[in-house]
ZADO-1210 file (C-alpha; in nm, 4 decimals, padded with zeros to 6 digits):
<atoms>
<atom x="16.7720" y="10.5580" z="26.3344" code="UNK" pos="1"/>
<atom x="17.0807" y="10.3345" z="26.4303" code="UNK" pos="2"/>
<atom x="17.1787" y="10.6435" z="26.7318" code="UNK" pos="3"/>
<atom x="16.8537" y="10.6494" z="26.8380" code="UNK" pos="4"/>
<atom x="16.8054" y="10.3048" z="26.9059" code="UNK" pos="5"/>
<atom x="17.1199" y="10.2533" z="27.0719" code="UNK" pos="6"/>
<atom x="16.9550" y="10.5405" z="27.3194" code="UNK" pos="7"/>
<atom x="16.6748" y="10.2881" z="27.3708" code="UNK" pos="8"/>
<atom x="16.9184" y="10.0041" z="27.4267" code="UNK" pos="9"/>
<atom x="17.1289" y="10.2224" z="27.6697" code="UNK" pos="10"/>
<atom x="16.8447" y="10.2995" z="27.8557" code="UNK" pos="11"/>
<atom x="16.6705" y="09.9532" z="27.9104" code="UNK" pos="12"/>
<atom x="17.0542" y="09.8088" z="28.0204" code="UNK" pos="13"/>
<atom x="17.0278" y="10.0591" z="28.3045" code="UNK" pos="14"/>
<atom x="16.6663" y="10.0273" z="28.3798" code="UNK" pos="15"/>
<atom x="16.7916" y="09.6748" z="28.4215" code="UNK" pos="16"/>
<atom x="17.0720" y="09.7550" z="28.6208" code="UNK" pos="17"/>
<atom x="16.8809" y="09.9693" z="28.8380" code="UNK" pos="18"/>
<atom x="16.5851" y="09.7110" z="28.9198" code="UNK" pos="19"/>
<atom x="16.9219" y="09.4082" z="28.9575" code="UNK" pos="20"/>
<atom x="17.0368" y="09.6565" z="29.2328" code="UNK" pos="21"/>
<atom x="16.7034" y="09.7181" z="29.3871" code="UNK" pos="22"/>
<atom x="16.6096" y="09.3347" z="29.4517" code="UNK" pos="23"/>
<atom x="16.9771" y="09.2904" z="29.6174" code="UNK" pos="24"/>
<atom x="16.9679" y="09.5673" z="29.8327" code="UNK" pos="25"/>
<atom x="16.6139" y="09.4458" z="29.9435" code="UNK" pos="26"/>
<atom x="16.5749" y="09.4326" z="30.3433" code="UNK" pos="27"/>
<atom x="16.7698" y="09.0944" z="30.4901" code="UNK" pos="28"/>
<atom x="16.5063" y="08.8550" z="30.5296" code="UNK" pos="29"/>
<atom x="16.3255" y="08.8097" z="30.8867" code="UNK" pos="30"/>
<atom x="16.4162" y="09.1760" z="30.9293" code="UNK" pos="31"/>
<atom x="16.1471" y="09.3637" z="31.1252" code="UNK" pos="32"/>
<atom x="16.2946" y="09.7162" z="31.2406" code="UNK" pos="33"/>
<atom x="16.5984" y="09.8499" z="31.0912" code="UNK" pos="34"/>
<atom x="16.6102" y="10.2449" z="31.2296" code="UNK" pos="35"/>
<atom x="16.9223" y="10.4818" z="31.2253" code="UNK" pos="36"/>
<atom x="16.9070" y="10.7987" z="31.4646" code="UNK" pos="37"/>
<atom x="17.0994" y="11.0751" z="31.2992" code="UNK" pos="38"/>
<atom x="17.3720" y="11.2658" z="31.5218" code="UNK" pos="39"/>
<atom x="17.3615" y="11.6438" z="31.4499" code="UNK" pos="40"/>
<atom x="17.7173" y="11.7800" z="31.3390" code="UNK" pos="41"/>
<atom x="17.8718" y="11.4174" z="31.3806" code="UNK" pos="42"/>
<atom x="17.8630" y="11.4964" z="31.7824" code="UNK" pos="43"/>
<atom x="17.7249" y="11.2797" z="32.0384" code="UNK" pos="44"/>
<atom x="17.6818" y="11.4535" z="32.3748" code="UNK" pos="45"/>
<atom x="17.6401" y="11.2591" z="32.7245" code="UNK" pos="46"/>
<atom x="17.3116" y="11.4436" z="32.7349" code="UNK" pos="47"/>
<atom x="17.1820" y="11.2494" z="32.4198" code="UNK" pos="48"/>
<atom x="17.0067" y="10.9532" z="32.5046" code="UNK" pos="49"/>
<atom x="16.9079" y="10.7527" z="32.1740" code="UNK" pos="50"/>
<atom x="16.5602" y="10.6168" z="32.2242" code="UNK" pos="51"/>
<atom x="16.4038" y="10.3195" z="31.9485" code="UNK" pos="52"/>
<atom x="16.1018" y="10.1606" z="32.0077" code="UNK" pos="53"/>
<atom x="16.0490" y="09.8722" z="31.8480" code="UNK" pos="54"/>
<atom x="15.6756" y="09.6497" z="31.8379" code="UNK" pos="55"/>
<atom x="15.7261" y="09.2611" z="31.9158" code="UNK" pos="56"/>
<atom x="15.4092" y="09.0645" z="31.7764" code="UNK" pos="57"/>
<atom x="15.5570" y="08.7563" z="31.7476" code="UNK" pos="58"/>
<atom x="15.5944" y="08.5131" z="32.0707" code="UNK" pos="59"/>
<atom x="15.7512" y="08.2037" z="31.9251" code="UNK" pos="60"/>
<atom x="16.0071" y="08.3982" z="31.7887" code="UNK" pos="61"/>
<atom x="16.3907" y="08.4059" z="31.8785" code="UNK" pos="62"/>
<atom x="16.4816" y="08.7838" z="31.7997" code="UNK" pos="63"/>
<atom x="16.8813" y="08.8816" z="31.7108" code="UNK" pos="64"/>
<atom x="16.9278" y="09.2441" z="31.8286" code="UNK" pos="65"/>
<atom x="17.2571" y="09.4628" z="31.6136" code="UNK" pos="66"/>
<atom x="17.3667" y="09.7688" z="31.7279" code="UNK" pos="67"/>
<atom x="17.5122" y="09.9775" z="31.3949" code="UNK" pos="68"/>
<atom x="17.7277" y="10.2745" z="31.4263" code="UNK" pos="69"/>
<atom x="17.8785" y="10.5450" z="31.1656" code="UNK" pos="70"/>
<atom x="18.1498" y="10.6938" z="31.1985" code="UNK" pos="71"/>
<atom x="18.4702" y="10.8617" z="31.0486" code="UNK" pos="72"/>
<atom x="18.8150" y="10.7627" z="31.0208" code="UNK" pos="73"/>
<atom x="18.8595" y="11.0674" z="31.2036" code="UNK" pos="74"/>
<atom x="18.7270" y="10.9232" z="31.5067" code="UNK" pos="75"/>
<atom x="19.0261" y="10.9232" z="31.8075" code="UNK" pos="76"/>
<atom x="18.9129" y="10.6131" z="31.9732" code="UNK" pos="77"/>
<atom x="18.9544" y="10.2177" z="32.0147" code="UNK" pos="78"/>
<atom x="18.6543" y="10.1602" z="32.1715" code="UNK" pos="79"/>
<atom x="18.3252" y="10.3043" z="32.3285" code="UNK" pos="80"/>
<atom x="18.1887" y="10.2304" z="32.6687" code="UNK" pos="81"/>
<atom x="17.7869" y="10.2222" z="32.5814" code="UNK" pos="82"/>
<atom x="17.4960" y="10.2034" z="32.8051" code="UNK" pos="83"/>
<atom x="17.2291" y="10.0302" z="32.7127" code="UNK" pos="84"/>
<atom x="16.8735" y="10.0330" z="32.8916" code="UNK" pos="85"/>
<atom x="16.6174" y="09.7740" z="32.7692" code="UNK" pos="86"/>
<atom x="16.2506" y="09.7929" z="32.8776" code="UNK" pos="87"/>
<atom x="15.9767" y="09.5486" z="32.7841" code="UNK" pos="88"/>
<atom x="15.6258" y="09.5372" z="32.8553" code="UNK" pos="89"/>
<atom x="15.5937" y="09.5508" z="33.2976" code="UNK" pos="90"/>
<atom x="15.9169" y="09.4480" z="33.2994" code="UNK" pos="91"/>
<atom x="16.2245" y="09.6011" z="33.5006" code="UNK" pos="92"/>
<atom x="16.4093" y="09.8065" z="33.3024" code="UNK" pos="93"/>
<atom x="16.7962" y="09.6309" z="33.2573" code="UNK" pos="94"/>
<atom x="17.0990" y="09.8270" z="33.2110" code="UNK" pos="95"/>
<atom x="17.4151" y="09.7053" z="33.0641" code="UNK" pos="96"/>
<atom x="17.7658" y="09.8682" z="32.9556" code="UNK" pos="97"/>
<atom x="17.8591" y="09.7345" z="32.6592" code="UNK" pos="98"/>
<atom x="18.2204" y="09.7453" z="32.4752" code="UNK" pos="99"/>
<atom x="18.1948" y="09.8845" z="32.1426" code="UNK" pos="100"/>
<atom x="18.4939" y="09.8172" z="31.9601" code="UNK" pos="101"/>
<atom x="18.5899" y="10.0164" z="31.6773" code="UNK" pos="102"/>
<atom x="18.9676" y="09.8843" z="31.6283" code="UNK" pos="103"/>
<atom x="19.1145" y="09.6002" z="31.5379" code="UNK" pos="104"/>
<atom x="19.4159" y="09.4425" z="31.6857" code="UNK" pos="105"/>
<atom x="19.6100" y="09.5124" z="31.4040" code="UNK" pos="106"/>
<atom x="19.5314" y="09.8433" z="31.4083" code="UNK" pos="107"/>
<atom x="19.2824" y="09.8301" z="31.1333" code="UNK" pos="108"/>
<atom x="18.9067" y="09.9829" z="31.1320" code="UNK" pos="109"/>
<atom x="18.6361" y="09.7138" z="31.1905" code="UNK" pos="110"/>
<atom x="18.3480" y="09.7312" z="30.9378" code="UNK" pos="111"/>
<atom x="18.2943" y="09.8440" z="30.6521" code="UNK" pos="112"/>
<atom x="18.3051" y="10.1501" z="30.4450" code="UNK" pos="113"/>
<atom x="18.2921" y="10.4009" z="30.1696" code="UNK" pos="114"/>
<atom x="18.4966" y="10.7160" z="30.1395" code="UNK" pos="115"/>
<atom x="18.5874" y="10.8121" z="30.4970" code="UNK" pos="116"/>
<atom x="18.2679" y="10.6974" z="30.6310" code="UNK" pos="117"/>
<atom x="18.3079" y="10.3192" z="30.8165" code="UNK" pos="118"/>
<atom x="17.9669" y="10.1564" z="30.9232" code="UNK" pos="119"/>
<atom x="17.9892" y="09.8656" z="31.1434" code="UNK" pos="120"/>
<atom x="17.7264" y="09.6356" z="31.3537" code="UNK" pos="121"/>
<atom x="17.7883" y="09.4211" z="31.7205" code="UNK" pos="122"/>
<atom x="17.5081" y="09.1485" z="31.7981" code="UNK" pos="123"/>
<atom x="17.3926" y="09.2565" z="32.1229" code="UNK" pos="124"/>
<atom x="17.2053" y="08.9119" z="32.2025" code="UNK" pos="125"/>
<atom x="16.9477" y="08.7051" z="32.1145" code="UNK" pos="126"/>
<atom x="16.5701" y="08.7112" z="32.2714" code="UNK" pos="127"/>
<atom x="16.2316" y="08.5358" z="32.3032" code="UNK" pos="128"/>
<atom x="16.0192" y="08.7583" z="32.4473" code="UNK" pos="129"/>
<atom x="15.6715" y="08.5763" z="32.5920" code="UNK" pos="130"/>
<atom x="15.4122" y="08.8118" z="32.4631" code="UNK" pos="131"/>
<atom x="15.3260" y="09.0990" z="32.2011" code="UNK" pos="132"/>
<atom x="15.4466" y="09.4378" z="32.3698" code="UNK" pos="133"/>
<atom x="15.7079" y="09.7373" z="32.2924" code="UNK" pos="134"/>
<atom x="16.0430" y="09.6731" z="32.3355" code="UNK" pos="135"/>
<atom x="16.2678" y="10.0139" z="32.4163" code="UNK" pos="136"/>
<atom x="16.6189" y="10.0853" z="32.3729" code="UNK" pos="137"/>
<atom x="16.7731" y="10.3965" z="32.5416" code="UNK" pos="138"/>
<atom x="17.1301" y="10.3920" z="32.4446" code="UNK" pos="139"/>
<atom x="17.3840" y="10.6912" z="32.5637" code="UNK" pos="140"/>
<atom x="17.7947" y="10.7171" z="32.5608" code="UNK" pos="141"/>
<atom x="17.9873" y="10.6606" z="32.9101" code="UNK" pos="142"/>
<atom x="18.3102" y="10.7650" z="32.7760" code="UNK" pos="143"/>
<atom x="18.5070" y="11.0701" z="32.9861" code="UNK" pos="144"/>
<atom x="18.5242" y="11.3081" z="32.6987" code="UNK" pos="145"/>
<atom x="18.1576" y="11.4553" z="32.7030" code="UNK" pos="146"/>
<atom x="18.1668" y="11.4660" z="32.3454" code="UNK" pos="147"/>
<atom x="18.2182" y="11.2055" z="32.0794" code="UNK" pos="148"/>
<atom x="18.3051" y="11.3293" z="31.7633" code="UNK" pos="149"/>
<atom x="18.3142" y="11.1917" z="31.4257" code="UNK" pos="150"/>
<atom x="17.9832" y="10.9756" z="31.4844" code="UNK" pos="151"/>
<atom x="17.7333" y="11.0668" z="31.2949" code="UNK" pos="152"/>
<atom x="17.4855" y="10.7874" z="31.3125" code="UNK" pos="153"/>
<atom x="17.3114" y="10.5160" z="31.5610" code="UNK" pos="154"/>
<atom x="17.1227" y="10.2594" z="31.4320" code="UNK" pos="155"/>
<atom x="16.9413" y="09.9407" z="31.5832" code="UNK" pos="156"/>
<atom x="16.8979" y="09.5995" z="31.3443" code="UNK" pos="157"/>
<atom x="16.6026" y="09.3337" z="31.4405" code="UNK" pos="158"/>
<atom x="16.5782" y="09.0316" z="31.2769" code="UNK" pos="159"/>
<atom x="16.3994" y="08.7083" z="31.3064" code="UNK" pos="160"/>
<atom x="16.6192" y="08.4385" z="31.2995" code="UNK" pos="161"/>
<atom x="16.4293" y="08.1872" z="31.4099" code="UNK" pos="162"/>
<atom x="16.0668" y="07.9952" z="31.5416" code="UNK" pos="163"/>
<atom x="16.0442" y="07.7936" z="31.8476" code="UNK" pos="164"/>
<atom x="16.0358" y="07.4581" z="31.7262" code="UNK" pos="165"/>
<atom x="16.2578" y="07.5889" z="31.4119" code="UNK" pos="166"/>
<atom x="16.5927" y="07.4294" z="31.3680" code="UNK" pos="167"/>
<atom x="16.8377" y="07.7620" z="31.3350" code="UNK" pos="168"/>
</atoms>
């Protein structure tokens, strides 16, 4: 009786455990499109254009826009030149190169990680956007090499972080 109630004890502590880790892996709050685009083989070709479409309802809103990659400690470079083409509603599409850095001055990988596997995020800007609409992201390498390797994941964060007439 005494073994198979520690069994019942044993299994409630993890139950517990398990519903702790749940509520504080939960999304980050005002987050409203989290997406990751998986890179086949941990390749990204210059022919791959990553595309995320993301639905804006909210007008009074000031929007923070992260862009996440994966990678490897195998990866051979500093940096990444990215291009990054934004499209909203009848707007003009905008392009921008943008600087990933993946390298510390000290020599050290940015972000975080587990294993061999280092995630890390850039802030690309914050918005306002004046009406409801679809806001696209085409994003796609401008480095030499016509291959990166060791990156096996894109990913684009959106989060609320504030109202107009909020104090941020």
């Amino acid at each position: 009786m005494l073994f198979s109630f520690m069994q019942y004890f044993r299994a409630y502590r993890l139950l517990g455990c398990l519903c702790i880790a749940f509520l504080l892996s939960s999304c980050e709050k005002g987050c409203i499109y989290h997406n990751y685009q998986h890179l086949p083989n941990s390749v990204w070709s210059s022919r791959d254009t990553l595309c995320f479409r993301i639905p804006i309802s909210d007008s009074l809103a000031i929007y923070k826009l992260d862009l996440e990659v994966r990678h490897t400690t195998e990866f051979a470079y500093k940096e990444a030149l990215l291009m990054l083409e934004s499209h909203y509603g009848k707007q003009k599409c905008k392009t921008r190169l943008f600087c990933f850095p993946f390298v510390a001055e000290n020599g050290r990988w940015l972000g975080t990680g587990w294993g061999s596997t280092i995630q890390l995020s850039r802030t690309l800007g914050k918005y306002s956007f004046a009406h409801p609409d679809t806001l696209t992201f085409r994003i796609y390498h401008s480095m030499n090499k016509s291959q990166l390797r060791e990156i096996s994941d894109i990913g684009l964060k959106v989060t609320i972080v504030s109202r107009d007439g909020d104090r941020e």
